[in-house]
LUMRO-916973 format. One line per field, with one value per residue (C-alpha): residue number from 0; residue in one letter; chain; z, y, x. Coordinates in nm, 2 decimals, decimal comma. Layout:
REM residues N
i <- c(NUM:...)
aa <- c(a:...)
ch <- c(A:...)
zz <- c(Z:...)
yy <- c(Y:...)
xx <- c(X:...)
//
This chain:
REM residues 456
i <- c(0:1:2:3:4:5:6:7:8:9:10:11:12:13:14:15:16:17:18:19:20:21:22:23:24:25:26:27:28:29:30:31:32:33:34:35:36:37:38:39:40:41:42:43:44:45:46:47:48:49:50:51:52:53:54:55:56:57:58:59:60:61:62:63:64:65:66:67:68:69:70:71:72:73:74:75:76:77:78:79:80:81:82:83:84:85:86:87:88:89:90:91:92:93:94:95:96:97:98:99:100:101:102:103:104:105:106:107:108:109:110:111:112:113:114:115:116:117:118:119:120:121:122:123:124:125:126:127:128:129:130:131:132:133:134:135:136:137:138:139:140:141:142:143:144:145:146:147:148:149:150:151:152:153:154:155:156:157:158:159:160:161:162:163:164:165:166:167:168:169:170:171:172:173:174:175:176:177:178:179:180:181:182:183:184:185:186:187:188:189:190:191:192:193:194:195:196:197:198:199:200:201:202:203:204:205:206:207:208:209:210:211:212:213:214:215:216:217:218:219:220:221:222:223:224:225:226:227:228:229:230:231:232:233:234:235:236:237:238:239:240:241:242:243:244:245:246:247:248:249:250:251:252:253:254:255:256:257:258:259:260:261:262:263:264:265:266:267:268:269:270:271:272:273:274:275:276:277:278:279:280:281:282:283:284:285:286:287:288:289:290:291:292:293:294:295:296:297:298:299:300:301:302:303:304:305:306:307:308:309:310:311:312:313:314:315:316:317:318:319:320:321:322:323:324:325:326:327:328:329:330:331:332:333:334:335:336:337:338:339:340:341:342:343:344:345:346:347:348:349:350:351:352:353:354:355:356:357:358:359:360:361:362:363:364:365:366:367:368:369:370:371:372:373:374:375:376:377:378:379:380:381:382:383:384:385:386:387:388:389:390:391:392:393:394:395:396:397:398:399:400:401:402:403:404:405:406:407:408:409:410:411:412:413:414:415:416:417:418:419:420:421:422:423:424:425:426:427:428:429:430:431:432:433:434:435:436:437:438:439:440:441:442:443:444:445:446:447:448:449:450:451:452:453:454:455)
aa <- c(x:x:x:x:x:x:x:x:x:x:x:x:x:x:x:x:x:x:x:x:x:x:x:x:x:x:x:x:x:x:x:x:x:x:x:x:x:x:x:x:x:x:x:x:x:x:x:x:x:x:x:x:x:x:x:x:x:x:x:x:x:x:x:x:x:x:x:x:x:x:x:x:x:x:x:x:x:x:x:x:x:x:x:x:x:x:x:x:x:x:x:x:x:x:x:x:x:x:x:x:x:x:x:x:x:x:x:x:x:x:x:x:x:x:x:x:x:x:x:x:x:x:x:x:x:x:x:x:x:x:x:x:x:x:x:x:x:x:x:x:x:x:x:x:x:x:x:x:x:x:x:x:x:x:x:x:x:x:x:x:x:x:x:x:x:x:x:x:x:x:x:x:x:x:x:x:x:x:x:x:x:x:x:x:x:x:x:x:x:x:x:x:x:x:x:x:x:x:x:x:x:x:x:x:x:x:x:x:x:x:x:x:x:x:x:x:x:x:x:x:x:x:x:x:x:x:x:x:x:x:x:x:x:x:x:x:x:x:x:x:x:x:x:x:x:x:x:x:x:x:x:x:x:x:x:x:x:x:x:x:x:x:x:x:x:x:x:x:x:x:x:x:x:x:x:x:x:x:x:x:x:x:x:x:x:x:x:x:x:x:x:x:x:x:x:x:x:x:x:x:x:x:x:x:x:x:x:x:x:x:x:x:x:x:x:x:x:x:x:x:x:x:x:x:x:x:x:x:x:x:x:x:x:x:x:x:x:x:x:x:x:x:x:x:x:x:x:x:x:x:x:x:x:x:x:x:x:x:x:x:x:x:x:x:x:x:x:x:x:x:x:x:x:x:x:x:x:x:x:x:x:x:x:x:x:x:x:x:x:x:x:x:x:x:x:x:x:x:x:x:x:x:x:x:x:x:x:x:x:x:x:x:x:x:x:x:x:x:x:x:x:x:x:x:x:x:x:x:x:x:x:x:x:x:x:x:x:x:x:x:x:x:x:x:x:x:x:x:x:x:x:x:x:x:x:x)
ch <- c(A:A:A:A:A:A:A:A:A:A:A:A:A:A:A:A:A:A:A:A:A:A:A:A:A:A:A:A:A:A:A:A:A:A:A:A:A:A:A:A:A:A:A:A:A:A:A:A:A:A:A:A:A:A:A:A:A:A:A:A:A:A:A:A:A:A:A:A:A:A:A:A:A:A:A:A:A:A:A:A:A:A:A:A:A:A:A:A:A:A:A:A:A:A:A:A:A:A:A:A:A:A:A:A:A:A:A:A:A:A:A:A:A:A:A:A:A:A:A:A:A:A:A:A:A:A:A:A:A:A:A:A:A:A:A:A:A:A:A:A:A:A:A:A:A:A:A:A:A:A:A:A:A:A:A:A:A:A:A:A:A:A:A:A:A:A:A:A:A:A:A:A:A:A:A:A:A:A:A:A:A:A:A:A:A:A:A:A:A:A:A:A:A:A:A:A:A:A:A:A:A:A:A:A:A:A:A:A:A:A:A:A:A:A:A:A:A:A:A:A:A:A:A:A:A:A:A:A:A:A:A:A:A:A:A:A:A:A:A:A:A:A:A:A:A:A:A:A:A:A:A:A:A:A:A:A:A:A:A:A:A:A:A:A:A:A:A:A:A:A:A:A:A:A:A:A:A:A:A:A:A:A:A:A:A:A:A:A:A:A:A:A:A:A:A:A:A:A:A:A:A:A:A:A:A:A:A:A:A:A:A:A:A:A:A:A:A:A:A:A:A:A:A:A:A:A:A:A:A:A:A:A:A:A:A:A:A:A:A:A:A:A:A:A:A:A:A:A:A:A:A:A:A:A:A:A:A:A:A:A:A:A:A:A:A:A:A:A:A:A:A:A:A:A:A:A:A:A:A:A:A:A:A:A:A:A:A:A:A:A:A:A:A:A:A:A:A:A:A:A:A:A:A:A:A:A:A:A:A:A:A:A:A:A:A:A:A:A:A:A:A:A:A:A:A:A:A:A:A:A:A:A:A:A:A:A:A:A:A:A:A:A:A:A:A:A:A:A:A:A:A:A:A:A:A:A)
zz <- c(19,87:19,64:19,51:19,19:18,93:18,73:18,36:18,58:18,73:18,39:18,25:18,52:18,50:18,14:18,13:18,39:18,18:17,89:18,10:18,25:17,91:17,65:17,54:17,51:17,33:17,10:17,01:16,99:16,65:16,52:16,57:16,37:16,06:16,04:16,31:16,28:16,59:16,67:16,83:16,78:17,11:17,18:17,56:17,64:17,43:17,62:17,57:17,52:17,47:17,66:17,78:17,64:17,91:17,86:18,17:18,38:18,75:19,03:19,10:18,90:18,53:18,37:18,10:17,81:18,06:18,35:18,55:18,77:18,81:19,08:18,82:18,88:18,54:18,53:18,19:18,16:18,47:18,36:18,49:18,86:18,97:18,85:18,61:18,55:18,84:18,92:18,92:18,57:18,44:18,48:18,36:18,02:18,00:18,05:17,79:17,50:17,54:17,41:17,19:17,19:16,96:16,76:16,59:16,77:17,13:17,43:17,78:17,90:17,76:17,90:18,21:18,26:18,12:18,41:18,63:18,58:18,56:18,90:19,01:18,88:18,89:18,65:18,42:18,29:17,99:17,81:17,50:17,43:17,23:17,16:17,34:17,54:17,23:17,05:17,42:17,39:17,03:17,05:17,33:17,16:16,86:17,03:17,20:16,90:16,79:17,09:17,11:16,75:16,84:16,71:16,91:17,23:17,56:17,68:17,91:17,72:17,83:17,84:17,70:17,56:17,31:16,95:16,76:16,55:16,77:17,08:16,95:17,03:17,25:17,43:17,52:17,70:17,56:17,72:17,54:17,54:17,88:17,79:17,63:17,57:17,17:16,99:16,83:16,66:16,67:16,37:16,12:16,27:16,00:16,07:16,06:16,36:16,59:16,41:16,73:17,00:17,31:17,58:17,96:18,25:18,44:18,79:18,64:18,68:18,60:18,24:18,20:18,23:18,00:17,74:17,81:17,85:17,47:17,29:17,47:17,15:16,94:17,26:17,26:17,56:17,81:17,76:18,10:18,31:18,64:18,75:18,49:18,39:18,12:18,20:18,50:18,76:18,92:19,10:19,11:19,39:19,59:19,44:19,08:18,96:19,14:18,96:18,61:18,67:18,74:18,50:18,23:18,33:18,37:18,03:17,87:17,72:17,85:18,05:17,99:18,23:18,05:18,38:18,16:18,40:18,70:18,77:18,97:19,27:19,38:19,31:19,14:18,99:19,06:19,03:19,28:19,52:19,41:19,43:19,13:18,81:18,44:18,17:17,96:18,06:17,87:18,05:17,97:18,08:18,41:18,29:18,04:18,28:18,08:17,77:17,48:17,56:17,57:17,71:17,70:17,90:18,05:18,04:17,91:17,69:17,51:17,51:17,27:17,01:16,96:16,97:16,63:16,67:16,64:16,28:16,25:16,50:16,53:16,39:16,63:16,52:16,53:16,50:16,81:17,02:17,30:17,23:17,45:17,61:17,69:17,87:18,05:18,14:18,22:18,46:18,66:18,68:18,81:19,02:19,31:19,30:19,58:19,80:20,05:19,75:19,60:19,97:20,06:19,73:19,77:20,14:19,98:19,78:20,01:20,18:19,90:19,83:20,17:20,15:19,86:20,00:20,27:20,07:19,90:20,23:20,37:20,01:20,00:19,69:19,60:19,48:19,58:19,47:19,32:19,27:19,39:19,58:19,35:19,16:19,20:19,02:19,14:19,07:19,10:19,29:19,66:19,42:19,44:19,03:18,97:18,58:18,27:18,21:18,60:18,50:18,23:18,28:18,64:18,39:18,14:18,34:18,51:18,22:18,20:18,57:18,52:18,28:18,47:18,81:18,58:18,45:18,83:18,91:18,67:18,76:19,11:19,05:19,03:18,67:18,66:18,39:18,25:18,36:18,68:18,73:18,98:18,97:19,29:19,20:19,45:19,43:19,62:19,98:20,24:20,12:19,76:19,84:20,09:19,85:19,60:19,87:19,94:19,58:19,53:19,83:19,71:19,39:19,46:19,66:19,41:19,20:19,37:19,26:18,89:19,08:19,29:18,97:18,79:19,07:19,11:18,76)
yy <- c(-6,70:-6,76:-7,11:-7,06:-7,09:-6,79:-6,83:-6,95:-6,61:-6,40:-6,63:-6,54:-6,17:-6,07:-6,34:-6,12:-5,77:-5,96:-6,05:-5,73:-5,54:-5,69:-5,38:-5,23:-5,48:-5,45:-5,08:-5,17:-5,36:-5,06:-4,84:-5,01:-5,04:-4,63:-4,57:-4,78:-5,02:-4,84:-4,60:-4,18:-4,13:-4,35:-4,31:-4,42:-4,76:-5,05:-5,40:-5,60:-5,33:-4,99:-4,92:-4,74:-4,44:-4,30:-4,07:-3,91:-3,73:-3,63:-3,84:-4,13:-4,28:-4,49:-4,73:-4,88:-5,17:-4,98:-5,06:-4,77:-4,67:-4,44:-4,20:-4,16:-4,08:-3,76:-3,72:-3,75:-3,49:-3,22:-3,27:-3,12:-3,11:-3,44:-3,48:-3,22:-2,98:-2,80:-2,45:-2,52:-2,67:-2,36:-2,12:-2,34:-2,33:-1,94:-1,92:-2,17:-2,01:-1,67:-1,84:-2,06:-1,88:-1,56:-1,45:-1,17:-1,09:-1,14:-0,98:-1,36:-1,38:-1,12:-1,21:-1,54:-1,40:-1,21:-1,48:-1,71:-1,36:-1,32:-1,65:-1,70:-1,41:-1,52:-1,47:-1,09:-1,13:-1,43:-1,58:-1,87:-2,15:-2,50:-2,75:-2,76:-2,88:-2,58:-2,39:-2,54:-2,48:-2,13:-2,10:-2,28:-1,99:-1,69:-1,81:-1,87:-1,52:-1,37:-1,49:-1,54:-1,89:-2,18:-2,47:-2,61:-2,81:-3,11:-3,33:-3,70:-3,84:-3,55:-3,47:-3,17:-3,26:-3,37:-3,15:-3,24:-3,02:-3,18:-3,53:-3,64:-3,90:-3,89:-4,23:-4,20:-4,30:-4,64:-4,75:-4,46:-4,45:-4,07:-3,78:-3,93:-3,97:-3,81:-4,00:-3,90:-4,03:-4,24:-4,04:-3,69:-3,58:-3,65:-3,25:-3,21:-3,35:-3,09:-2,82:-3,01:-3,10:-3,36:-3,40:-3,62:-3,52:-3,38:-3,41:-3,02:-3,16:-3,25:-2,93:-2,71:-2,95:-2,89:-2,54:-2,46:-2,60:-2,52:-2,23:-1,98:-2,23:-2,28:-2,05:-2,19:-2,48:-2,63:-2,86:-2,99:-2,88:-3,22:-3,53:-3,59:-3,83:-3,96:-4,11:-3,83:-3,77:-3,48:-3,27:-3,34:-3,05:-2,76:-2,89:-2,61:-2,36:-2,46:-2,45:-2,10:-1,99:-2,19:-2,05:-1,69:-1,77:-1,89:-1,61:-1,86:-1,90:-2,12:-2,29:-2,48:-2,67:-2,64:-2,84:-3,12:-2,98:-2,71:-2,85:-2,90:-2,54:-2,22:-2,09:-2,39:-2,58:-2,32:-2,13:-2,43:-2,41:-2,01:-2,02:-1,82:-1,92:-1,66:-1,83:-2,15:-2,32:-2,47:-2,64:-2,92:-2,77:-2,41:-2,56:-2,61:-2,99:-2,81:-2,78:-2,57:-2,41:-2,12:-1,97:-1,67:-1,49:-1,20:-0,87:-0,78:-1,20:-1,19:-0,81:-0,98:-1,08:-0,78:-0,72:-0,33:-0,41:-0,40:-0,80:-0,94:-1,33:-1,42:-1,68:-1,73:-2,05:-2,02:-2,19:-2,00:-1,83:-1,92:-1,82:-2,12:-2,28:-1,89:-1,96:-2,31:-2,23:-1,86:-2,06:-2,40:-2,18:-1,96:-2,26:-2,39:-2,21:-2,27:-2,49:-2,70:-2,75:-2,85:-3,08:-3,31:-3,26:-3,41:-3,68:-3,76:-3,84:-4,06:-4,25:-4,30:-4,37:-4,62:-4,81:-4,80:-5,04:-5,20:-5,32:-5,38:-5,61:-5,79:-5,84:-5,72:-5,44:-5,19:-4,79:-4,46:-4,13:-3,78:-3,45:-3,39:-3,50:-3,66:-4,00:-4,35:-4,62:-4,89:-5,20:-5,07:-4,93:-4,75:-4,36:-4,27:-3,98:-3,96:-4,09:-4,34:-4,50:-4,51:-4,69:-4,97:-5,06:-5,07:-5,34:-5,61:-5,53:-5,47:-5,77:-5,74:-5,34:-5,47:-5,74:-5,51:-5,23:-5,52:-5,64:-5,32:-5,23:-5,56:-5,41:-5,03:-4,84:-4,66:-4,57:-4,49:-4,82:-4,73:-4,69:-4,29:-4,19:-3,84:-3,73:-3,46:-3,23:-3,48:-3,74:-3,82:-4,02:-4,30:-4,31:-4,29:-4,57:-4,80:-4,75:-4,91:-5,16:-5,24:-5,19:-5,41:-5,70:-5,70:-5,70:-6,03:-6,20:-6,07:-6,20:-6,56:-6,33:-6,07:-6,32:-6,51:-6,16:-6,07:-6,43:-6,40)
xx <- c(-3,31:-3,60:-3,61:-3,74:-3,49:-3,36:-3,56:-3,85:-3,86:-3,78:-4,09:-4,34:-4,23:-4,23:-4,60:-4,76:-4,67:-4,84:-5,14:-5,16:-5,14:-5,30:-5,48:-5,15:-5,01:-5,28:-5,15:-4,82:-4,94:-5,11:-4,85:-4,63:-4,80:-4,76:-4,43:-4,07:-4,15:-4,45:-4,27:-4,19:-3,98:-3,68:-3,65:-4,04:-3,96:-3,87:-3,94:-4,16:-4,34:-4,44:-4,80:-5,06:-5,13:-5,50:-5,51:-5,27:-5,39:-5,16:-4,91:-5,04:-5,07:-5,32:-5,30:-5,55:-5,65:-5,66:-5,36:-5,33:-4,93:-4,75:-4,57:-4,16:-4,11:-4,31:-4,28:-3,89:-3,92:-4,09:-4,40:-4,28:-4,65:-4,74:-5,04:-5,36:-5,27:-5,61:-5,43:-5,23:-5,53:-5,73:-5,47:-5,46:-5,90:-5,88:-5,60:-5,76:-6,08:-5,89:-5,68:-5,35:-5,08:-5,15:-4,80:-4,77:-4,61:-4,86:-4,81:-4,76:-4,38:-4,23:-4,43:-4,32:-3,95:-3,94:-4,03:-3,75:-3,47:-3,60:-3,50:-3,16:-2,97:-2,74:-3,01:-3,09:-3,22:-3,42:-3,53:-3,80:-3,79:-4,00:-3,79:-3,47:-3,26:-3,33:-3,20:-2,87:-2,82:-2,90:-2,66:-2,38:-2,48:-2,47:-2,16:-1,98:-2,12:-2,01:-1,64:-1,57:-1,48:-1,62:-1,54:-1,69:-1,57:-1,83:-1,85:-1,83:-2,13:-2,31:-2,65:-2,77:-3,09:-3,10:-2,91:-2,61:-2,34:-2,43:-2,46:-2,13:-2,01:-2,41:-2,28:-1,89:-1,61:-1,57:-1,22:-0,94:-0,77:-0,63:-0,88:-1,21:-1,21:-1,51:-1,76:-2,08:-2,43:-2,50:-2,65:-2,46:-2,21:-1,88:-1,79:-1,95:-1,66:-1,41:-1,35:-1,53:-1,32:-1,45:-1,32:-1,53:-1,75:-1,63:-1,26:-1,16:-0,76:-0,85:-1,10:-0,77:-0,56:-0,70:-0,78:-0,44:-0,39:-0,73:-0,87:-0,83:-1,06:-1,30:-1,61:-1,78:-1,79:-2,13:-2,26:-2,55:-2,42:-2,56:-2,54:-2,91:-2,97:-2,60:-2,64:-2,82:-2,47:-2,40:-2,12:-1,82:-1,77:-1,60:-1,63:-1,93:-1,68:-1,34:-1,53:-1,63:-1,30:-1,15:-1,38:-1,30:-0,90:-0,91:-1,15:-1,40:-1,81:-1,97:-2,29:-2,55:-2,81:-3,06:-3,31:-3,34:-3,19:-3,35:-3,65:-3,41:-3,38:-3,61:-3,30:-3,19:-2,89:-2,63:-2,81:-2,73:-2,42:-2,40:-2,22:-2,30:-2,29:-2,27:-2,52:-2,79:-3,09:-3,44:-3,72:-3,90:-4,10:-4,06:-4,41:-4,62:-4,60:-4,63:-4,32:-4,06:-3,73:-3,58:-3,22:-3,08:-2,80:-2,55:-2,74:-2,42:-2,44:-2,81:-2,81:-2,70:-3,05:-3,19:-3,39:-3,35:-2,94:-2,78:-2,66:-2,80:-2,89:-3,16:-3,40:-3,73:-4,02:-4,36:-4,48:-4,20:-4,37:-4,69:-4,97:-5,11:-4,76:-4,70:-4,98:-4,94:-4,56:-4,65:-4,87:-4,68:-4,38:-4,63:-4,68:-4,37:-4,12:-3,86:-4,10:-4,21:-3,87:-3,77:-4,06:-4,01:-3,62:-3,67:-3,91:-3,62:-3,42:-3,64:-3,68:-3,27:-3,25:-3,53:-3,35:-2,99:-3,15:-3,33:-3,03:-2,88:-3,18:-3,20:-2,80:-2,75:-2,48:-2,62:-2,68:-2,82:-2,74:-2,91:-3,00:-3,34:-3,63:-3,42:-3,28:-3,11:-3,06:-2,73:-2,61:-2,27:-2,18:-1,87:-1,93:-2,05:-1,85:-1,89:-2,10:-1,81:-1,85:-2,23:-2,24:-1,98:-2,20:-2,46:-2,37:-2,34:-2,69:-2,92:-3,09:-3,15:-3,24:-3,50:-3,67:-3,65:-3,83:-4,13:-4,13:-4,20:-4,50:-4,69:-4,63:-4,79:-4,44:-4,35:-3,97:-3,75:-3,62:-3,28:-3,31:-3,45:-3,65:-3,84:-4,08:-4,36:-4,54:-4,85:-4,62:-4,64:-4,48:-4,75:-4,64:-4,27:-4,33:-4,53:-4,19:-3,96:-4,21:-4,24:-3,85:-3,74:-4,01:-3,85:-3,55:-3,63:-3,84:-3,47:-3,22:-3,09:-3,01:-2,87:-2,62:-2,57:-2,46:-2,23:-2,08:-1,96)
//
């Protein structure tokens, strides 16, 4: 065991960050005097302070002082071919040179439209948006259109973007031992909870209870078929399969938000699953690292926004479908197949596999999670099977999650500060090698905190 003590080793950690990023630091101050804590998006903060990134290529990031980082973050993982790919590059140069958004259609929407509806049958029809919030809203709207039901089943933990309908319990409900209780994000109006119904993840049981008691109110199931921003868990087997037919037994829709999840197979998760939603919404690496949204499905669901169709819903923004995001998005899709998706997926595993014995060499309890090119890591061997199991094996680790994550940085790794890992087609064998290096190290140099956390 390392003999340094415990706050020797938190010292010499968060020091190094400081020494390392002065430049950054220097920012930080800036920002603030014109952004609340210098900052304008909540899941890039950490502390003390994030770095300043002034170039991105491949697989890698660079900040204001010119620390050079191996990129696992990928821009909250949407940037499936890492940063500045040659080929996505030169779609977006041949599109600004004609201009980036005009007003009117261009040849690249329906191009790119017809892309993705060849990929996931499920899909027949599409719409684009500016980000994968705006997906999932105009899902939960045309499904509420469609059915003439306003209310909505999620999963308490689950993330779906910023808007008010889908900010409930983002964070599970940790207390009730029956029905998770709803509970709005500070600031969402309280209205909001009225006709929304919340089950656990990979817990078909509670799906059909209250199906069986509120299925006249519900309009639609709304789910990652994977937990993304709540934890990276997968589904156990079956569970994608029992909510389709429990969605069709009792006559109300079912949703995929694919916005994270559907890097890990050409056709997206529910194509891994073979298992067919009525409605889903994308974004992220349908941009080609660009803002976007997209949301698709049934033919008969998706006429209702048909502008030739007395009534129908309006959906409008200016930067929707704009020209260079087509562009950027056709060709970011373009070289990414089945051989892709499989050679990251396969790099995934090798780095899950990598960290499961690096816990094991290092003695410290802990495991991972994920699907293909996307993986977490935890401070438990106990199988995560909802956003609930997440986040109480994250409580008692943060401070160790947070000094792991600065270990980390000094060491040339950049992961999301709660433990998510993303691998991009840049990767290699070398990067994902240098991670468990890097991870098993730290871990070491970690240790006396971690034993003194689990001796508690």
């Amino acid at each position: 065991m390392n003999g340094k003590h415990v706050d020797q080793i938190k010292k010499e950690i968060w020091q190094e960050y400081l020494e390392r990023t002065p430049a950054s630091l220097k920012h930080t101050q800036a920002a603030k005097n014109f952004m609340p804590g210098g900052d304008t998006r909540s899941i890039a903060f950490y502390t003390p302070y994030p770095f300043f990134a002034v170039e991105g290529k491949g697989s890698c990031l660079y900040d204001a002082d010119g620390n050079k980082y191996i990129d696992f973050v990928n821009n909250m993982t949407s940037l499936v071919h890492g940063h500045a790919h040659p080929y996505v590059m030169d779609a977006i140069r041949k599109q600004t040179k004609k201009g980036i958004t005009h007003g009117v259609p261009v040849e690249a929407q329906y191009k790119l439209a017809e892309l993705i509806c060849k990929r996931v049958p499920s899909v027949e029809s599409l719409r684009f948006c500016n980000t994968g919030s705006e997906a999932t809203m105009f899902c939960m709207r045309v499904a509420r259109a469609f059915t003439g039901k306003e209310g909505f089943l999620k999963m308490d933990g689950g993330y779906h973007g910023g808007h008010d309908f889908v900010q409930i319990n983002t964070t599970p409900d940790l207390a009730t031992e029956d029905l998770p209780k709803a509970q709005a994000t500070k600031g969402v109006p309280a209205c909001t909870q009225t006709d929304v119904f919340l089950a656990p993840f990979n817990d078909l049981n509670t799906v059909e209870r209250i199906l069986k008691d509120k299925a006249e109110k519900i309009a639609a199931i709304i789910m990652e078929p994977m937990l993304g921003a709540g934890g990276g868990v997968p589904p156990q087997e079956g569970y994608l399969q029992g909510m389709r037919e429990l969605a069709d037994r009792y006559n109300v829709l079912l949703i995929f938000d694919e916005v994270i999840s559907f890097r890990v197979h050409e056709g997206g998760l529910q194509a891994m699953a073979d298992v067919k939603p009525d409605l889903t919404a994308f974004g992220k690496i349908i941009g080609g690292g660009f803002p976007i949204g997209a949301f698709g499905g049934r033919k008969d669901i998706m006429e209702m926004f048909d502008p030739n169709k007395p009534d129908s819903i309006t959906h409008s923004g200016t930067f929707s479908g704009n020209a260079v995001t087509m562009a950027a998005g056709y060709a970011n899709l373009e070289i990414y197949h089945q051989k892709d998706v499989d050679r990251i997926n396969t790099l995934g595993k090798r780095l899950t596999e990598g960290f499961d014995g690096a816990f094991a060499k290092t003695g410290i309890q802990g495991g991972t999670r994920g699907i293909g090119s996307l993986a977490g890591i935890a401070f438990t061997d106990k199988v995560l099977k909802d956003s609930k199991d997440v986040v109480l094996s994250m409580i008692p680790y943060m401070e160790l999650m947070q000094y792991l994550h600065l270990e980390m940085l000094n060491r040339g790794i950049f992961f999301l500060h709660r433990g998510m890992f993303t691998v991009s087609t840049p990767m290699t064998e070398i990067e994902i090698d240098k991670a468990i290096k890097v991870f098993e190290a730290s871990l070491e140099l970690l240790k006396p905190l971690a034993v003194k956390i689990q001796n508690q």
